[in-house]
N, C-alpha and C positions, 0 to 999 in steps of 0.2 A: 259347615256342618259340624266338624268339630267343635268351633265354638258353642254353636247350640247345643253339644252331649253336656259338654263343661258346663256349663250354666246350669243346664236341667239337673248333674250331677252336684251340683253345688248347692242350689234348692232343695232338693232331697234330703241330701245331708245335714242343712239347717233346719230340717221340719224340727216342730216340737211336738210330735206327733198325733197333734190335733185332729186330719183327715183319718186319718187311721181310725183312732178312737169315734170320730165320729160316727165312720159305716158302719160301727156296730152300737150303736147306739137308734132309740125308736123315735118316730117325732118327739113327743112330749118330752124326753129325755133332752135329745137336741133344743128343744125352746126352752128348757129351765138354767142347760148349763151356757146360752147363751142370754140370759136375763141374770145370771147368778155373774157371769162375765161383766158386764155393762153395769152391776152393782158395785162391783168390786172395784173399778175402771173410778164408778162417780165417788166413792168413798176414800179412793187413794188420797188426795190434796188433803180431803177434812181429817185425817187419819195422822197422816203426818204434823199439819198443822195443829191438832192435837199433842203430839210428842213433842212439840216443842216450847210447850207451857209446864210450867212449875209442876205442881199437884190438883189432878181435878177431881170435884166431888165425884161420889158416887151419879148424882142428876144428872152434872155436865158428861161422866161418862156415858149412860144412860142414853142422852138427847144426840149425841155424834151419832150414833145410829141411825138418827130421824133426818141425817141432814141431806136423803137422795130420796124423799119420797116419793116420786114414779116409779121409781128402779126399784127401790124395794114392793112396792106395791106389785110389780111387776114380777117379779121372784117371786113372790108370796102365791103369787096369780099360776107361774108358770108350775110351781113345785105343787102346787095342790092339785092340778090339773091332772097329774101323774098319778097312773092307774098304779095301785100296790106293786102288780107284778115287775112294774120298773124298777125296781128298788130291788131288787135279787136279792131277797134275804135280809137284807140289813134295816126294813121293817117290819117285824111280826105282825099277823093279823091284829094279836089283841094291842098292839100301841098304837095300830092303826086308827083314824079318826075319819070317822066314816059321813059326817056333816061336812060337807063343801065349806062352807063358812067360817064354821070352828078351825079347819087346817087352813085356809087361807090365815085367819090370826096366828094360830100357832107359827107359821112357815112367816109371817111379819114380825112379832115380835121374837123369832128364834135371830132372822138372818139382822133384825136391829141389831141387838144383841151379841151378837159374832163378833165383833171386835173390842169389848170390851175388856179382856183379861189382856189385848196390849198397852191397853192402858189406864189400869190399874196396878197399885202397885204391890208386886209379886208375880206378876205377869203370866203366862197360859201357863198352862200342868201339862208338864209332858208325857205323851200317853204313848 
């Protein structure tokens, strides 16, 4: 019995508090940040294998965004699917983009795009 408190204490301890954040989280939230997950996941290797080339054009950075198209498509799918009110704020009505269609591109070529200022050079802006 002891052994199992310890263990179960041990597990808790190492959460990165993922469950957590999830309960409070709505479906559609839950299915974006775990498509936004499995983008990120398929993006690692071309990312890195990126950084370890010379200087790439603007295109070739550009096209490393394209290199998980399910997953980004999926993103794209899962973030436009999200009613305004998921967003708590952090998008106004009026940037909202009220065409299904139109946000699924925007939410595809935004999250392509996401990794390009590591690899550019002068690299993200710190905000």
């Amino acid at each position: 019995m002891k052994r199992v408190l310890a263990l179960c204490l041990l597990v808790a301890g190492c959460s990165d508090g993922e469950a957590e954040m999830f309960a409070d989280m709505s479906p559609p939230e839950r299915a974006s940040y775990g498509a936004i997950k499995a983008f990120d996941r398929c993006m690692e290797p071309h990312i890195e294998a990126a950084k370890l080339q010379k200087k790439l054009s603007d295109q070739q950075v550009d096209e490393i965004g394209l290199k998980c198209p399910k997953e980004l498509e999926q993103v794209a799918q899962a973030m436009a699917k999200r009613p305004l009110s998921s967003f708590h704020g952090s998008i106004s009505r009026d940037e909202w983009i009220s065409d299904f269609d139109k946000r699924v591109a925007h939410y595809r070529t935004s999250f392509a795009g996401s990794f390009g200022c590591e690899l550019r050079s002068g690299g993200c802006p710190v905000l």
